[in-house]
C-alpha positions in Angstrom: 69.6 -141.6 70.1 70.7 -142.7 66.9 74.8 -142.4 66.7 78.1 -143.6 66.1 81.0 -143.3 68.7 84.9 -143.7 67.6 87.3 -144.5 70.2 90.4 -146.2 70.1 92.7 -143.6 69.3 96.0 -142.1 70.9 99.9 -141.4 70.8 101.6 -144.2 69.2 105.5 -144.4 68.2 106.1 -145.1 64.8 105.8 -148.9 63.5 103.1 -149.3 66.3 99.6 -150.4 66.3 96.0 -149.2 67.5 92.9 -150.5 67.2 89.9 -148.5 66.5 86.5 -149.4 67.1 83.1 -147.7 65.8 80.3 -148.2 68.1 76.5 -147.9 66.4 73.5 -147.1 69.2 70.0 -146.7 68.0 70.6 -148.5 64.9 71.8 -152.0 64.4 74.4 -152.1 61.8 73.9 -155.9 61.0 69.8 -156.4 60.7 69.7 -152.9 59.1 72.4 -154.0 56.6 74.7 -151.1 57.1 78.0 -150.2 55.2 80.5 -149.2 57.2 83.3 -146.6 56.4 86.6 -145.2 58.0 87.7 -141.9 56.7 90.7 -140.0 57.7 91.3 -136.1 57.7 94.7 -134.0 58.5 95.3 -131.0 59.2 95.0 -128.8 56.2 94.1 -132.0 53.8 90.7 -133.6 52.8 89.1 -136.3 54.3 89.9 -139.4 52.7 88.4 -142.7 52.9 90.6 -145.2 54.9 88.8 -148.6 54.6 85.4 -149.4 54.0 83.2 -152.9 54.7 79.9 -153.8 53.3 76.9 -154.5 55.2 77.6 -158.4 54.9 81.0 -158.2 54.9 81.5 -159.7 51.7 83.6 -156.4 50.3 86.7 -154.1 51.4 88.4 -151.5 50.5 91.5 -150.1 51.3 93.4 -147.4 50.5 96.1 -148.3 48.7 98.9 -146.5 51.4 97.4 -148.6 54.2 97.0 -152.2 52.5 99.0 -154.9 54.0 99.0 -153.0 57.6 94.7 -152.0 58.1 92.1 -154.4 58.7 88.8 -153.9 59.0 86.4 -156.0 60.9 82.6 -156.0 62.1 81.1 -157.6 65.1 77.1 -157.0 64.5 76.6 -158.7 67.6 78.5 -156.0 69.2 77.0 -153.5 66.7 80.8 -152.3 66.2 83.3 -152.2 63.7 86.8 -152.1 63.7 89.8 -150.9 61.9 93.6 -152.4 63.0 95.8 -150.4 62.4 99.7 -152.0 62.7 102.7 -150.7 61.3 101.7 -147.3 61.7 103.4 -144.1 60.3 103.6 -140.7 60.7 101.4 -140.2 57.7 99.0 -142.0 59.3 98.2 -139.3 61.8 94.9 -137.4 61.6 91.3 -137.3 63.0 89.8 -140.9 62.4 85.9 -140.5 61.9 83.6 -143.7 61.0 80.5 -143.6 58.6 77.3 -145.4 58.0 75.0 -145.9 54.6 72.4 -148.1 54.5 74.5 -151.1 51.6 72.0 -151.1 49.5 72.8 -147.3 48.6 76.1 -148.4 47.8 77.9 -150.7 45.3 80.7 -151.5 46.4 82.9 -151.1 49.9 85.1 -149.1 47.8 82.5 -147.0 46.5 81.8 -145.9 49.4 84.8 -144.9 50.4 85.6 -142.8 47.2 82.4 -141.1 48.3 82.0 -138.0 50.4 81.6 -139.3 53.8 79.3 -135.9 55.0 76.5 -137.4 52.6 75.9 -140.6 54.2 73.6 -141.7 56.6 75.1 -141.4 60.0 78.5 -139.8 60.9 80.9 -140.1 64.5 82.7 -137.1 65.5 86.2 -138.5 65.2 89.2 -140.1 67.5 92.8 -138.4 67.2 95.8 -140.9 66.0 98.6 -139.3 66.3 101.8 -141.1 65.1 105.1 -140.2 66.4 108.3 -140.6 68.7 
């Protein structure tokens, strides 16, 4: 079964830290060359596009309220990717949901990210952060 699992999240307090992780089965992110996206979506807001990594790794994006306290990783040996996320805020709370696009269908890592994440390939079904004391 082709897919892509998010875990990671939880309750944090504020100024804390998670780590996400993405986990791609029936697919292997690194051999197929896949992008790899974080989006984000609140209550009552549109999903946004959090951090994004190309299939090589050789471009990120991150949005700009989250640069300086998100990274994002990939381990293709693991088939997972990761997003760390310190210094967290309340802002930061929301459904966290990971997507995949084959890079070559993409120009940049922040292309992708500016892009509706529905359209690409493959899609999780999302991990709660939820940031508060």
């Amino acid at each position: 079964q082709v897919q892509l699992v998010e875990s990671g999240g939880g309750l944090v307090q504020p100024g804390g830290s998670l780590r996400l992780s993405c986990a791609a089965s029936g697919f292997t992110i690194g051999l197929d060359n896949y992008a790899i996206g974080w989006f984000r979506q609140a209550p009552g807001k549109e999903r946004e596009g959090v951090s994004c990594i190309s299939g090589r790794a050789d471009s990120t994006y991150f949005k700009d309220s989250v640069k300086g306290r998100f990274t994002i990783s990939r381990d293709n040996a693991k088939n997972t990717v990761y997003l760390q996320m310190d210094s967290l805020k309340p802002e930061d709370s929301a459904v966290y949901f990971c997507a995949a696009e084959l890079d070559w269908r993409i120009t940049t890592a922040q292309a992708m990210c500016i892009g509706n994440s529905y359209e690409y390939d493959f899609g999780g079904q999302g991990t709660q952060v939820t940031v508060s004391s």
